[in-house]
C-alpha positions in Angstrom: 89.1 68.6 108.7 85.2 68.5 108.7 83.4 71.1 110.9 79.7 70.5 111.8 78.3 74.0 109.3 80.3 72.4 106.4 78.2 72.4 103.5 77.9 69.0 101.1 77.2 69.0 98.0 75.0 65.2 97.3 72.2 63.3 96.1 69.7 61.7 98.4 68.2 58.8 96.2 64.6 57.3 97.5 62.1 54.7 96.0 58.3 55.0 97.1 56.4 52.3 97.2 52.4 53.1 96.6 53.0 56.2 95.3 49.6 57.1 96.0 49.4 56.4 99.2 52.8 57.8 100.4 53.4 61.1 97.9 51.5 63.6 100.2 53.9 63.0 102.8 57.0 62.9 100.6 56.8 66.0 99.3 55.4 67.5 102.7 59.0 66.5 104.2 60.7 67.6 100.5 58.8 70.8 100.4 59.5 71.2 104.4 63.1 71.5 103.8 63.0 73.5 100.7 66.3 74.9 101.3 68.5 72.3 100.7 66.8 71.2 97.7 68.9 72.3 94.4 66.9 69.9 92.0 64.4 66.8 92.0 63.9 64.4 89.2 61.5 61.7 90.1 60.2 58.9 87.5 57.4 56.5 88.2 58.6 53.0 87.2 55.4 51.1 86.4 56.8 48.0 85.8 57.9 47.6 89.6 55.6 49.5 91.3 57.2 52.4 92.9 58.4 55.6 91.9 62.1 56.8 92.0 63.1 60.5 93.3 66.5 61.9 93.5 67.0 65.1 95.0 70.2 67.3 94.5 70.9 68.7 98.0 73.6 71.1 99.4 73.5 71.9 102.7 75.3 70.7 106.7 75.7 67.1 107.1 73.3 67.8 110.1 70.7 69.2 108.4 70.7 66.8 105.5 70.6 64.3 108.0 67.8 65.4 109.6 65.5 65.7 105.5 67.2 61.7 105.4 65.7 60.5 108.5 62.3 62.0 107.8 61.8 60.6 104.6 63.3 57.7 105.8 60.6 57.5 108.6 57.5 56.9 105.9 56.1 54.1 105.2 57.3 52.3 101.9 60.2 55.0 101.3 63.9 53.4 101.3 66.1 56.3 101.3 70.0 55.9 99.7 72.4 59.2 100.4 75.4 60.7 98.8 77.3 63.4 100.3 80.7 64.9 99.0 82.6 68.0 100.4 83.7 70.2 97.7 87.5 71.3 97.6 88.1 74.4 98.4 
């Protein structure tokens, strides 16, 4: 049974479009919630335009929620999540 301070283990997936328009606020909202950031790969992808971040997260499905919604909330950011509970 899932309690709300559970911690996930995931990946939160986004693709930014005008990357230099839109990065300042990206990584203000990444670097915001610091704490729930394990990793970050991003990779500009020239040949369409945007740039591609995935971000290893761990943390409550509350407070990963929250880091989804805000990137979420930019302009030109499409935001994908994965979120699995480790066995015990």
């Amino acid at each position: 049974m899932s309690t709300s301070q559970e911690k996930h283990v995931g990946v939160i997936a986004l693709t930014v479009e005008n990357r230099q328009e839109h990065a300042a606020a990206v990584n203000a909202v990444i670097s915001d919630f610091g704490e729930l950031v394990v990793g970050r790969m991003g990779v500009p992808y020239r040949e369409r335009g945007m740039s591609v971040i995935s971000l290893l997260v761990d943390g409550t499905a509350e407070a990963l929620d929250s880091l989804r919604a805000k990137l979420a909330a930019i302009p030109g950011v499409q935001v994908s999540t994965l979120l699995l509970t480790p066995k015990a």
